[in-house]
C-alpha positions, 0 to 999 in steps of 0.5 A: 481479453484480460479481465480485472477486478479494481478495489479502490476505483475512484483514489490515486492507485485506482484511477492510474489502473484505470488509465492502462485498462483504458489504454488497453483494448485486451483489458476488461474492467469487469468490477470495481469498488468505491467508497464515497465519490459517487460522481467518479463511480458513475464516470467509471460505469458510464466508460467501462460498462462493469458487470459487479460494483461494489458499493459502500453507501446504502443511498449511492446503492438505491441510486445506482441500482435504479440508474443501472439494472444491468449491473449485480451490486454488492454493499459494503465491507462484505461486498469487497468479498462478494465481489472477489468471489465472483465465479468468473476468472479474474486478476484482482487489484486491491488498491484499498487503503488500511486494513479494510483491504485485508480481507478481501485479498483473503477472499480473492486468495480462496477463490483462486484468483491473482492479486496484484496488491497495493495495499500494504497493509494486508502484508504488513498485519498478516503477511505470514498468513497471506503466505501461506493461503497464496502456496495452498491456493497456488496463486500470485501475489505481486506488488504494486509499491514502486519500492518493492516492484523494483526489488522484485525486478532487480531479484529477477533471475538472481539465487536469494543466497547471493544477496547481502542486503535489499535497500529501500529509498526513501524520499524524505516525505514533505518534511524532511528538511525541517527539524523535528522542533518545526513540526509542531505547528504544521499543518494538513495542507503542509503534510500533503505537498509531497516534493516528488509524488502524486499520492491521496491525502493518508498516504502522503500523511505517511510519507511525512511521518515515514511510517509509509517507508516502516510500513514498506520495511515490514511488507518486504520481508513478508514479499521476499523472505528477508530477514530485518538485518538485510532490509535496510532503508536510506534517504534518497531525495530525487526518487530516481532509484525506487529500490536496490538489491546489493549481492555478496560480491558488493555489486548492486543492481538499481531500478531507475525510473522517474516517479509515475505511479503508472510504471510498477501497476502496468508492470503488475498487469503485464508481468514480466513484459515491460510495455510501452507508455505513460512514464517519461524516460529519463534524461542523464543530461539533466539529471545533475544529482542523485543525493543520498543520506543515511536513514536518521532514527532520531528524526524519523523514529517511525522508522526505527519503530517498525524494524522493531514491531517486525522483528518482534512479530505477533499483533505489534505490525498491526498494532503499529498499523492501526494506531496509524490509521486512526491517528493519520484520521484523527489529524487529517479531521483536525482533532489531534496535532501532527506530532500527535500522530508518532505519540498514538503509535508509539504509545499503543506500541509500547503498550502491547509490546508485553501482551504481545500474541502471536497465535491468530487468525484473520477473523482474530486481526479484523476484531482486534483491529476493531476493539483497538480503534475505538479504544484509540479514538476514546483516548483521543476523540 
């Protein structure tokens, strides 16, 4: 019996995770984490009987303690810890969303515990410090993002000295045939019709900005040690190859798949198999294209914004992260229009690009963080 602790139950990576535990008479769902859908919560206690929830709301708590006397809860932000830190052996997923997921992977490290780790965000405004609690703590950290599972794959059994460069697709996100003098007038609702994925609201969000893919840049070079020069990104509207790795003799391997959340999480539980099921094969037959674009900076400047916060290091990821969250909050609650979103980011950016740090530790990030999203939300609030 594997067990697993799932943070983010109840969004789009967890309930996918739920699915192969489900799938899986070996996998044991021992405790999971939800923020706000209570109905979810109990449907997910009800079918896999979890020793440890955690929980975010002090009314959802009072509730499930009185229904469920059986189960240990733990209450908000410091309960992700408490969960992680439980004395039993087990595989921790952290599919969180933004930077509240840093410091429970941080606690999941210290406690000897594997992460399978789809919250980028831990990586991107502490990947250096991630890094090296994973070696001192003797511990895995494997990715869940198809981009970067499929990188791992295709870097399996190759010397790192032997590759040229690591290409990341990009499908465009749900703009990418307008202009940018279109994106003044549109909406929510537009943002979050993706062409190809299934995703929750904040990352289909970044999708359309292609912050998402700058975030994707940064946490590649933290996963794989790879310089910026050889991360490249490239637009790929099909998102049919999930990722590229290109070796010094120009030969490049490709990870092919259809677009299924469910491929690079089961590849995480099961690491190294390849088990059977949820994703469909794909059919050559009907495949008529794969197009391919070069990567415009001028009409995705988040992009080109990231490369340079990564290059530049210290609090600049974590800045470009943060400005992030809360102007993608900001728009998704219809207080700021969408272009708004890259003028928060850039504007904070370039604001702390001379003040830059870059001697910290996690309790430094977490109350930056903190200071700068209310300054954020009085600018703009």
């Amino acid at each position: 019996m594997k067990d697993f602790i799932l943070l983010g139950a109840t969004g789009s990576i967890g309930t996918q995770v739920l699915d192969i535990i489900d799938s899986d008479k070996n996998f044991n769902l021992l405790g999971f984490s939800f923020k706000s859908n209570l109905d979810k919560a109990i449907a997910i206690i009800d079918k896999f009987s979890p020793k440890y929830v955690t929980v975010k709301d002090k009314e959802h708590l009072k509730l499930l303690k009185e229904k469920y006397q059986n189960i240990t809860f733990f209450l908000e932000d410091e309960g992700l810890c408490d969960l992680v830190k439980i004395k039993e052996d087990a595989t921790v997923i952290n599919s969180l969303v933004g930077l509240v997921g840093l410091k429970p992977t941080v606690c999941a490290i210290l406690s000897k515990k594997d992460i399978l780790l789809a919250n980028k965000e831990t990586l991107v405004c502490a990947g250096d410090l991630i890094n090296k609690l994973v070696k001192e703590n003797n511990v895995k950290l494997l990715p869940i993002d198809s981009e970067h599972s499929a990188i791992m794959q295709c870097l399996k059994g190759h010397n790192k000295n032997s590759v040229k460069k690591i290409i990341i697709t990009a499908s465009g996100g749900s703009f990418r045939d307008l202009d940018r003098c279109n994106l003044e007038s549109v909406t929510l609702s537009d943002a979050i019709k993706h062409p190809n994925w299934s995703m929750g609201t904040k990352i289909t969000v970044d999708s359309s900005t292609m912050v998402n893919k700058g975030l994707e840049v940064i946490e590649a070079h933290h996963l794989f040690n790879m310089p910026y020069s050889k991360i490249e990104t490239v637009l790929h509207y099909e998102s049919i190859i999930h990722s590229m790795v290109e070796f010094k003799d120009n030969g490049i391997i490709a990870h092919l798949a259809t677009p299924d959340m469910h491929l690079p999480i089961k590849y995480a539980m099961y690491y190294p198999k390849h088990i059977k099921g949820f994703t469909e094969e794909i059919d050559f037959t009907k495949l008529s294209n794969l197009t391919f674009k070069k990567m415009d900076y001028e009409r995705f400047p988040m992009v080109k914004l990231a490369y340079f916060v990564g290059e530049e290091g210290g609090i600049l990821p974590l800045v470009y992260n943060t400005s992030n969250e809360v102007a993608v909050s900001l728009f998704v609650d219809g207080k700021i229009k969408y272009l708004d979103i890259e003028k928060i980011i850039s504007s904070e950016v370039d604001y702390y690009k001379d003040k830059n740090v870059w001697d910290f530790d996690i309790d430094y990030l977490l109350d930056f963080d903190k200071k700068l999203r209310e300054s954020i939300l009085k600018k703009w609030s």
